[in-house]
One Martini backbone bead per residue (centre of mass of N, CA, C, O) as a GRO file, in nm:
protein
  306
    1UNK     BB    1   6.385   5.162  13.479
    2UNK     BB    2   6.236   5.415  13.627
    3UNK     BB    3   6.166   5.715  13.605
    4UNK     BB    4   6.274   6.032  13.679
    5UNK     BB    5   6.059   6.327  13.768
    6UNK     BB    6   6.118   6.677  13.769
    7UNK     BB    7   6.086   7.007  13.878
    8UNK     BB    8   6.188   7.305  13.837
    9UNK     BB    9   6.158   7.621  13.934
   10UNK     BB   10   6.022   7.724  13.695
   11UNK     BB   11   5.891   7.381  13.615
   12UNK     BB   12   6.099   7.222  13.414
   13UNK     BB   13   6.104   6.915  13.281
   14UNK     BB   14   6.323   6.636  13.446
   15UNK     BB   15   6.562   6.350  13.386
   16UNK     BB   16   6.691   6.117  13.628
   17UNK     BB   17   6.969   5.936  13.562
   18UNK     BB   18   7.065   5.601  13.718
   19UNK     BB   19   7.354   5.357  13.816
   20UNK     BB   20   7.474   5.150  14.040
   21UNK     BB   21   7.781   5.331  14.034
   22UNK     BB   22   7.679   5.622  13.984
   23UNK     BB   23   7.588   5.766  13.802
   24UNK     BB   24   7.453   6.044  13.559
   25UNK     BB   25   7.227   6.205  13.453
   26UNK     BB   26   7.039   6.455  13.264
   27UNK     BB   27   6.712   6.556  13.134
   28UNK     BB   28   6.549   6.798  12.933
   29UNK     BB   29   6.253   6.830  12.769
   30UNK     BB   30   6.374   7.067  12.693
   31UNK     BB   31   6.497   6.979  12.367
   32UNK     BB   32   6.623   6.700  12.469
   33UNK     BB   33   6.854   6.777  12.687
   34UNK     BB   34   7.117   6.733  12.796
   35UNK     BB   35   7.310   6.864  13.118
   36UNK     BB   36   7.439   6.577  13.249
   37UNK     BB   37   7.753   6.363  13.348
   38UNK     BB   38   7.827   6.138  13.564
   39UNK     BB   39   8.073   5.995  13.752
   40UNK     BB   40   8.151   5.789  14.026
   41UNK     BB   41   8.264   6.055  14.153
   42UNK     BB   42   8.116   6.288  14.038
   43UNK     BB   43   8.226   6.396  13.747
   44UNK     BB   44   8.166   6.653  13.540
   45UNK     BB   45   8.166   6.584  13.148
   46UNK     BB   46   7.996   6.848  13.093
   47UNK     BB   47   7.933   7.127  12.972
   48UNK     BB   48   7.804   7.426  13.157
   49UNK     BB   49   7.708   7.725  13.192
   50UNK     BB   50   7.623   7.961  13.435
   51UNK     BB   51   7.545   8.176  13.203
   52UNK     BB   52   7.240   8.041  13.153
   53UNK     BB   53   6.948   8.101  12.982
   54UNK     BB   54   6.676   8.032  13.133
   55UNK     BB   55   6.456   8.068  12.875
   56UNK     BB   56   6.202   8.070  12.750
   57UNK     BB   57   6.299   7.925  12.448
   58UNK     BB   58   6.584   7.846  12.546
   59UNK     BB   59   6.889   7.707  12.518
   60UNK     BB   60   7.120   7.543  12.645
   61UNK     BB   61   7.464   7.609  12.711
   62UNK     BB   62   7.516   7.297  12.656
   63UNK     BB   63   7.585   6.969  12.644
   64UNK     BB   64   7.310   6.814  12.422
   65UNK     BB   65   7.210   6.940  12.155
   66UNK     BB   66   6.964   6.946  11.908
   67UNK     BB   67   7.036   6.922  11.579
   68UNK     BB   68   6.718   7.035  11.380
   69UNK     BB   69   6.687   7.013  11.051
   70UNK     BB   70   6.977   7.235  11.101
   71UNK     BB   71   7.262   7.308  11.042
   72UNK     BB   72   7.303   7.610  11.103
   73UNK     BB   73   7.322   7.792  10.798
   74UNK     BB   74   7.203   7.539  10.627
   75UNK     BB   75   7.014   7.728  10.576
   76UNK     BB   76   6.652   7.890  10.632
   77UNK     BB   77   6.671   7.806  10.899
   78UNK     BB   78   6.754   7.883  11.199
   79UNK     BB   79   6.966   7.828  11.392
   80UNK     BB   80   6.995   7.461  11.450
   81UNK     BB   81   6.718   7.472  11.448
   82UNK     BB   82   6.401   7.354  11.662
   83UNK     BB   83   6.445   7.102  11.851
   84UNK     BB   84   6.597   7.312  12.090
   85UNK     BB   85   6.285   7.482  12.100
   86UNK     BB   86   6.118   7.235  12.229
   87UNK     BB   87   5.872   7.037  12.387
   88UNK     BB   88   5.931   6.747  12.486
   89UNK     BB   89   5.791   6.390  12.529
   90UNK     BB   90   5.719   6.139  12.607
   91UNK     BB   91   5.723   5.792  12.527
   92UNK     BB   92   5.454   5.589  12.459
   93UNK     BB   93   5.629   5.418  12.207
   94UNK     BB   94   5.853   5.243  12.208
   95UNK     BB   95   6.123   5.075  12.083
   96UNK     BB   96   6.222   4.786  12.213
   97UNK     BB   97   6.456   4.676  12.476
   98UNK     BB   98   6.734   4.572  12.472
   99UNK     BB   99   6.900   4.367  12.666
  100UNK     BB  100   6.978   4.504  12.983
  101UNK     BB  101   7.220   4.571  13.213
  102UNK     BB  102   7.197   4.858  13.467
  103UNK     BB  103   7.002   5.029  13.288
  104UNK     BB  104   6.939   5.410  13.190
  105UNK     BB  105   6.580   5.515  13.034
  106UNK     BB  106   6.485   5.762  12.807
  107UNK     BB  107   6.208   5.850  12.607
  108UNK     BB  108   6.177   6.073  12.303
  109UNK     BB  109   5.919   6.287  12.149
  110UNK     BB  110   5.887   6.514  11.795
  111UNK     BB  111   5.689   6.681  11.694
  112UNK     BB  112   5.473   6.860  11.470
  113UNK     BB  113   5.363   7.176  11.426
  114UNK     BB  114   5.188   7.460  11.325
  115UNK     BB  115   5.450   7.615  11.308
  116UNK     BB  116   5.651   7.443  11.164
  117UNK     BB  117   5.505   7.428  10.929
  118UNK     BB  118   5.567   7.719  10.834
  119UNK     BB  119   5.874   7.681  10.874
  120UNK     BB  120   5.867   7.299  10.758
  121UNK     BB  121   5.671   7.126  10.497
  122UNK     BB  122   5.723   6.832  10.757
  123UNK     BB  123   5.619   6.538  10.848
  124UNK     BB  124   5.740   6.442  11.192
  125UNK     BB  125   5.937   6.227  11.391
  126UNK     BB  126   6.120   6.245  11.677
  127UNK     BB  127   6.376   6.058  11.829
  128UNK     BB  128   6.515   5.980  12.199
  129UNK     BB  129   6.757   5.812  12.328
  130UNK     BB  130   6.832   5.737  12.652
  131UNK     BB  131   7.168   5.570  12.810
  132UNK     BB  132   7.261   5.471  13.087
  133UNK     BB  133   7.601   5.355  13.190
  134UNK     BB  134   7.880   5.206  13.263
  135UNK     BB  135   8.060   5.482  13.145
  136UNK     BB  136   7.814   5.525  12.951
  137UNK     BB  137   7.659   5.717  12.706
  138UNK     BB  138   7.344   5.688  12.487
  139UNK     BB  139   7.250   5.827  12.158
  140UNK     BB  140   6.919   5.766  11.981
  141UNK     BB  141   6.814   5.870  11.699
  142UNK     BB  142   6.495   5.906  11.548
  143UNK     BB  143   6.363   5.955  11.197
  144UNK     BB  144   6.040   6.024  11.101
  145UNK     BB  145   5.817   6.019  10.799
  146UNK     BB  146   5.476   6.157  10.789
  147UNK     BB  147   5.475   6.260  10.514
  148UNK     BB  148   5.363   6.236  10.143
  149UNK     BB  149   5.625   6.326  10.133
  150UNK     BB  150   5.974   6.391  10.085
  151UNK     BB  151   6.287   6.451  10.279
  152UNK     BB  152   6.522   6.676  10.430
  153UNK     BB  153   6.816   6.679  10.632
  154UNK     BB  154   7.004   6.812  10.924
  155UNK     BB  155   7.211   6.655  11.190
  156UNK     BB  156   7.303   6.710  11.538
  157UNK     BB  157   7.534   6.622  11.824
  158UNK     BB  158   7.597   6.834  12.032
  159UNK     BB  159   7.935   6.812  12.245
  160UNK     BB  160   7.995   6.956  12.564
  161UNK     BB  161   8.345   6.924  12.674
  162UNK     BB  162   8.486   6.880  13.015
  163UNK     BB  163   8.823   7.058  13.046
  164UNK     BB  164   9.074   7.213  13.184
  165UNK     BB  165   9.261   7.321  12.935
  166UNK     BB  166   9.269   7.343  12.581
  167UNK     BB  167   9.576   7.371  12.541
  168UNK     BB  168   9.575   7.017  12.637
  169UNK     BB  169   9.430   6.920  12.392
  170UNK     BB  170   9.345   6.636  12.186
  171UNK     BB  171   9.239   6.519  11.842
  172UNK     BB  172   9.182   6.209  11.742
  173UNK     BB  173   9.099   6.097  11.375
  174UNK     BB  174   9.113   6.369  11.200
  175UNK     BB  175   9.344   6.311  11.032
  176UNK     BB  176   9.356   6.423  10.671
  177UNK     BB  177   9.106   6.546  10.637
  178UNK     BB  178   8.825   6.717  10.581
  179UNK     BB  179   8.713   7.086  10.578
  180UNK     BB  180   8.455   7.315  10.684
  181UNK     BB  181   8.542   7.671  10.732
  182UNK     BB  182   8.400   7.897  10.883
  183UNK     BB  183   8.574   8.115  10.904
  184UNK     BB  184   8.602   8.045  10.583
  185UNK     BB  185   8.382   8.030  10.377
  186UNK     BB  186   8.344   7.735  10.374
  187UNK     BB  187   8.590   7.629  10.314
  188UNK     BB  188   8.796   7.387  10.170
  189UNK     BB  189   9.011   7.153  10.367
  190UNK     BB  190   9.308   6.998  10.470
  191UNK     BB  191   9.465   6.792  10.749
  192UNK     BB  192   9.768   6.818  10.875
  193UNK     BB  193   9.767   6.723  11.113
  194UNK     BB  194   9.826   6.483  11.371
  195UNK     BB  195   9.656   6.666  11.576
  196UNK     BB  196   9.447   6.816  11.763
  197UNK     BB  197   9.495   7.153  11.818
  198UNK     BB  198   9.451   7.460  12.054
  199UNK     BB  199   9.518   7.858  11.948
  200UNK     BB  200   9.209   7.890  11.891
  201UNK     BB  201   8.954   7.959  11.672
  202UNK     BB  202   8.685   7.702  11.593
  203UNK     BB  203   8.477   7.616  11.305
  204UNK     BB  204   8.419   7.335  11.169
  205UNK     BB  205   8.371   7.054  10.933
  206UNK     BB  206   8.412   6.736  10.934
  207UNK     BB  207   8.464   6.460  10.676
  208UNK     BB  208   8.412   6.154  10.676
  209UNK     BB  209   8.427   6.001  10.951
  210UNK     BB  210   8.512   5.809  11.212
  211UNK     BB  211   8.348   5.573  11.437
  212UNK     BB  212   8.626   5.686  11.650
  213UNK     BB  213   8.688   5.954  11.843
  214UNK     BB  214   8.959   6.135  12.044
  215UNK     BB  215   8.955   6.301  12.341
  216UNK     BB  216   9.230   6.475  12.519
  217UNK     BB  217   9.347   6.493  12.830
  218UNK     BB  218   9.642   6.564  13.005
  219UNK     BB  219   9.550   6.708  13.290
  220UNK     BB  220   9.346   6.468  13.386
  221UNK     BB  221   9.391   6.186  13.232
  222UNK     BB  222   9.157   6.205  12.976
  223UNK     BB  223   8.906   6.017  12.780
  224UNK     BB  224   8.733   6.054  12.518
  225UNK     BB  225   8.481   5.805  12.316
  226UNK     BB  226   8.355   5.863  12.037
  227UNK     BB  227   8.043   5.692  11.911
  228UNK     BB  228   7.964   5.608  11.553
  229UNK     BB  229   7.602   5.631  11.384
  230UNK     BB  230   7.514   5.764  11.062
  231UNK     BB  231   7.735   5.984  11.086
  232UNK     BB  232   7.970   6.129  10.917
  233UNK     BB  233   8.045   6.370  11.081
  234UNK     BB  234   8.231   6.636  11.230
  235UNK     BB  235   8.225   6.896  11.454
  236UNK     BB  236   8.460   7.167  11.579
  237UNK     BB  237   8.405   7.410  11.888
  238UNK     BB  238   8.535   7.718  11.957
  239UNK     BB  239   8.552   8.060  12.044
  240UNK     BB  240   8.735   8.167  12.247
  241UNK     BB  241   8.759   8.473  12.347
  242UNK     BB  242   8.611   8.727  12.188
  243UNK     BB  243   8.323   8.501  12.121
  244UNK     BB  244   8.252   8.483  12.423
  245UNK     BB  245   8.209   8.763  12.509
  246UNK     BB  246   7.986   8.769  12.275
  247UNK     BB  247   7.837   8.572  12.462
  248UNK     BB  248   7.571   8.587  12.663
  249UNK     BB  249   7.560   8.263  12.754
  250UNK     BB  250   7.881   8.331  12.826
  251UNK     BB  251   8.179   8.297  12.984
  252UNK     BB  252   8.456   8.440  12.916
  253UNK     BB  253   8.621   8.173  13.030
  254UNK     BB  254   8.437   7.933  12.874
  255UNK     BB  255   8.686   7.807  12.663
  256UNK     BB  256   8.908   7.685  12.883
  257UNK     BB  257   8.659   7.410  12.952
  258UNK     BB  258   8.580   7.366  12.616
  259UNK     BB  259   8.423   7.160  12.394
  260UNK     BB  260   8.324   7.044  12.043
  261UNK     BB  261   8.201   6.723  11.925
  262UNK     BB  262   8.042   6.598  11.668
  263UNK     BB  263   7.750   6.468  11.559
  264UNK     BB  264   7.696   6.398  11.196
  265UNK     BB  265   7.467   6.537  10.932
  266UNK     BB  266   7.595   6.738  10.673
  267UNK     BB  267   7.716   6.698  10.370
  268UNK     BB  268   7.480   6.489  10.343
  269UNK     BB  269   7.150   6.502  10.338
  270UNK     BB  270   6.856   6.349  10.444
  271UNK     BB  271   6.658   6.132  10.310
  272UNK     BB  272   6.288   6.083  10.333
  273UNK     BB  273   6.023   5.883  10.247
  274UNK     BB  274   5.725   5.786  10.303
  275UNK     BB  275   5.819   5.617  10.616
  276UNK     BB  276   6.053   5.658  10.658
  277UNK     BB  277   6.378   5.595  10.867
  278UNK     BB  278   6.617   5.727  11.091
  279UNK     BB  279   6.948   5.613  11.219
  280UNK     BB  280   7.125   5.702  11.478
  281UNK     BB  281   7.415   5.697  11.725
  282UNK     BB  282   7.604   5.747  12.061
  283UNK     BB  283   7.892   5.673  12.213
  284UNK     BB  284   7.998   5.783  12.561
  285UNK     BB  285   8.325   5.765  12.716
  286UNK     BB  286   8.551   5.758  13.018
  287UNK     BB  287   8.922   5.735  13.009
  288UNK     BB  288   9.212   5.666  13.133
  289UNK     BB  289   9.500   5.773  13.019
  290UNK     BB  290   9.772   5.628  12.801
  291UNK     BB  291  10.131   5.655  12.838
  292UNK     BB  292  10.350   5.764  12.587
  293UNK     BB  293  10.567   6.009  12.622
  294UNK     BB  294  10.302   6.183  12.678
  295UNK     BB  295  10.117   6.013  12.499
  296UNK     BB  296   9.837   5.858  12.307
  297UNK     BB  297   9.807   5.620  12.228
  298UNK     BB  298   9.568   5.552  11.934
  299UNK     BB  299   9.539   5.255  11.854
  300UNK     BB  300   9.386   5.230  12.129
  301UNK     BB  301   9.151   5.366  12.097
  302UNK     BB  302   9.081   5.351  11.771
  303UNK     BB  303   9.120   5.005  11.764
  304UNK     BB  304   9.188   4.836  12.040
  305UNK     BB  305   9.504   4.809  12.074
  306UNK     BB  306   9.714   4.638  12.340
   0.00000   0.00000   0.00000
């Protein structure tokens, strides 16, 4: 299906993935960052804060931002690298596309500039697919070494989830995991509880995640299920109250209707001899929760039984 493009008022150029059942997504060239994803009912999916500061060279909070080469202040460079602050470009070669029926695709690439080379002296190539169908987004990174020397790097999308209330919300399948609490100087803990929820600021990487993670919204009666390939960790984060009022691109409410679960590969960085290249995956699709006792059942969504 051939790209939609348009410009928002400001001029910065977005694109409009839409499928036949009615699906869609947003994605700005800003960031390469998803900023909608509907589904055919027309229900937005992904949070985006209203108070989002649309500034030149401003990641928008919300949606799925792309941090390349730096999770966090996992290193010396900016919080969460720069490819969230690049404007990126329609990829003029992509890959060969996988035969799909009713699929809505469009290819991205983040080249580095001579800017980045100086806080990053390393030559690289970003790809970014994103391809929406029927009730499913999938976004497929590769990132390929273009420079004469090795390079090392940390990765993620974060995935900021719409939920009603994050009070009634819980996370299946990082039970049991270890993981680095950010609120205690990244120190190491293991996960004691049977699922995650939330009665306050979280700010975790949990390690060596399962590729397949749900995210369970009781009072919606929705499931969100995250598919991952190639990223072992996944990060999940709420400022709460206290750190939302003192984000200035946060409204004081919207902790209480977005959750972050990301793919990431976090704890042991990605490394790549020149002209190798890395490939990661993440597929999500949101399905209606199937209850017994109040509960979903866990089983089915992260195992697929019946």
């Amino acid at each position: 299906m051939p790209v939609n493009m348009i410009n928002d008022a400001d001029g910065s150029p977005r694109v409009i993935l839409s499928e036949p059942t009615g699906s869609t997504a947003e994605v700005l060239l800003y960031g390469g960052q998803v900023v909608s994803w509907k589904n055919e009912r027309r229900e937005e999916l992904l949070f985006v804060t209203k108070k989002a500061l649309r500034k030149p060279y401003k990641a928008v909070r919300g949606g799925i931002p792309i941090y390349f080469p730096q999770f966090a202040n996992f290193g010396s460079l900016e919080r969460h690298g720069f490819a969230r602050n690049r404007l990126w470009s329609l990829d003029p070669s992509p890959s060969p596309l996988s035969p799909a029926n009713n699929q809505s695709t469009v290819d991205l690439i983040l080249r580095c500039t001579e800017d980045d080379l100086k806080a990053w002296p390393h030559r690289f190539e970003l790809r970014l697919r994103i391809s929406l169908s029927a009730g499913k987004l999938t976004l497929i990174p590769r990132v390929r070494n273009t420079d004469n020397k090795a390079f090392s790097f940390t990765f993620a999308l974060r995935n900021y989830f719409s939920v009603s209330d994050i009070s009634e919300v819980r996370i299946e399948g990082l039970e049991t995991l270890d993981y680095f609490d950010n609120l205690m100087q990244r120190q190491r803990y293991t996960e004691q509880a049977d699922a995650i929820t939330f009665d306050g600021e979280i700010d975790r990487v949990y390690l060596s995640t399962p590729t397949k993670i749900a995210i369970i919204d009781h009072e919606k009666k929705r499931t969100f299920v995250l598919r991952k390939e190639g990223m072992g960790d996944s990060a999940v984060w709420n400022p709460w109250d206290k750190k939302a009022k003192a984000l200035p691109d946060m409204g004081d409410e919207d902790f209480k209707i977005m959750l972050c679960v990301d793919s990431a590969a976090i704890e042991t960085p990605v490394t790549l001899k020149p002209l190798e290249e890395w490939k990661g995956r993440q597929e999500l699709s949101a399905v209606s929760s199937s209850y017994c006792s109040g509960q979903l059942d866990p089983r089915k969504v992260l195992h697929g039984f019946s």
